[in-house]
N, C-alpha and C positions, 0 to 999 in steps of 0.2 A: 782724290778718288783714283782707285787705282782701274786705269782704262781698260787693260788687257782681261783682269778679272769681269769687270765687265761685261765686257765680250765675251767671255768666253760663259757667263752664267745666262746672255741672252741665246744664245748658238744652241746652247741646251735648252731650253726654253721651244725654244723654235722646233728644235727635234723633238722634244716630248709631244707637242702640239702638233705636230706633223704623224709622229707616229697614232696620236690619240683619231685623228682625220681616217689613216687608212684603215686603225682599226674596223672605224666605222662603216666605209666603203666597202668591205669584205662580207659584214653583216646585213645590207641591206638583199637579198636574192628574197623578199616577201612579196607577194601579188598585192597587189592594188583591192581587188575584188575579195579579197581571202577567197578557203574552199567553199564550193557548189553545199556540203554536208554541214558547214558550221553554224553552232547555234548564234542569234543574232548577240547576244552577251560576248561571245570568243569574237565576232569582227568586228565590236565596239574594242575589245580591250587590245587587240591588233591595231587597229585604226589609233589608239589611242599612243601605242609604242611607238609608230613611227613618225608622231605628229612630234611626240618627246626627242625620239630623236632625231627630227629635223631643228628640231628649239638646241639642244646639245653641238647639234656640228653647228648652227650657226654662232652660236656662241665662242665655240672652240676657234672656227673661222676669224671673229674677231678679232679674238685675244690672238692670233697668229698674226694678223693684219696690223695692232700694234704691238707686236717686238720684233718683226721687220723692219716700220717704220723708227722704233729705238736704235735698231740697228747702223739705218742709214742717218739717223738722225748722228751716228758716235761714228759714221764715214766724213761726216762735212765737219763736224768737229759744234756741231749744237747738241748733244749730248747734256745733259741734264740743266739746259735753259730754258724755264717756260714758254710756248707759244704763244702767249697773249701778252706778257707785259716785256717779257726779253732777260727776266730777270730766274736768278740760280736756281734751281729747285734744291729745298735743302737734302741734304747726303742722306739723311734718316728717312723720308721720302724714299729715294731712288732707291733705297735699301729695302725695305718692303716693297716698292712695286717699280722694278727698273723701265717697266715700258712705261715713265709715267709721261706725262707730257705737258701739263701744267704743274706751276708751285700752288699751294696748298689753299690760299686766298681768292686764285680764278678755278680752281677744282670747285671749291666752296659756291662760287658766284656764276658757273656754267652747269651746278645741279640743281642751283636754286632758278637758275632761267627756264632751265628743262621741266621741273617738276610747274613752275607755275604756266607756260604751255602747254604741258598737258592738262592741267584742272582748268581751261576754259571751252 
């Protein structure tokens, strides 16, 4: 795997995710209350926007949260070895999703814990 590429596709990553944050932060100048004149439909679909884009930056947040973590992950030199068994993640894997962090087996076996946690 070539390291450097790597690097250099999460670093973008990071940036784009970084840029997509401030975009964000620039657009929020909305009142809480909306206007004193709005019909109550216009500060439901207000209230509704910025619930959307509180769900959007946390999101973004995330995905920013792990390709930092890929990042320092390819500083200590554990770069594309799963966190739960210790074993490789395969290259085709890391190729679609470089911040991955598990191989394909505990992905498998940590959405199936997740989902059956949540249905009880």
């Amino acid at each position: 795997m070539d390291m450097p590429a790597v690097r250099q596709r999460l670093e973008a990553e990071k940036a784009r995710l970084r840029g997509v944050l401030d975009a964000a932060g620039r657009g929020q100048g909305t009142q809480e209350g909306g206007k004193p004149d709005q019909l109550p439909a216009e500060q439901a679909a207000e209230t509704l926007n910025r619930e959307l884009d509180s769900s959007v930056e946390l999101r973004v947040r995330t995905e920013l949260a792990e390709v930092e973590a890929a990042l320092h992950r390819l500083d200590i030199g554990r770069y594309g070895l799963c966190e739960v068994c210790g074993g490789e993640i395969a290259e085709a894997r890391l190729e679609a999703m470089p911040a991955a962090r598990y191989c394909v087996a505990d992905q498998a076996r940590a959405e199936r814990d997740a989902r059956q946690r949540a249905g009880r």
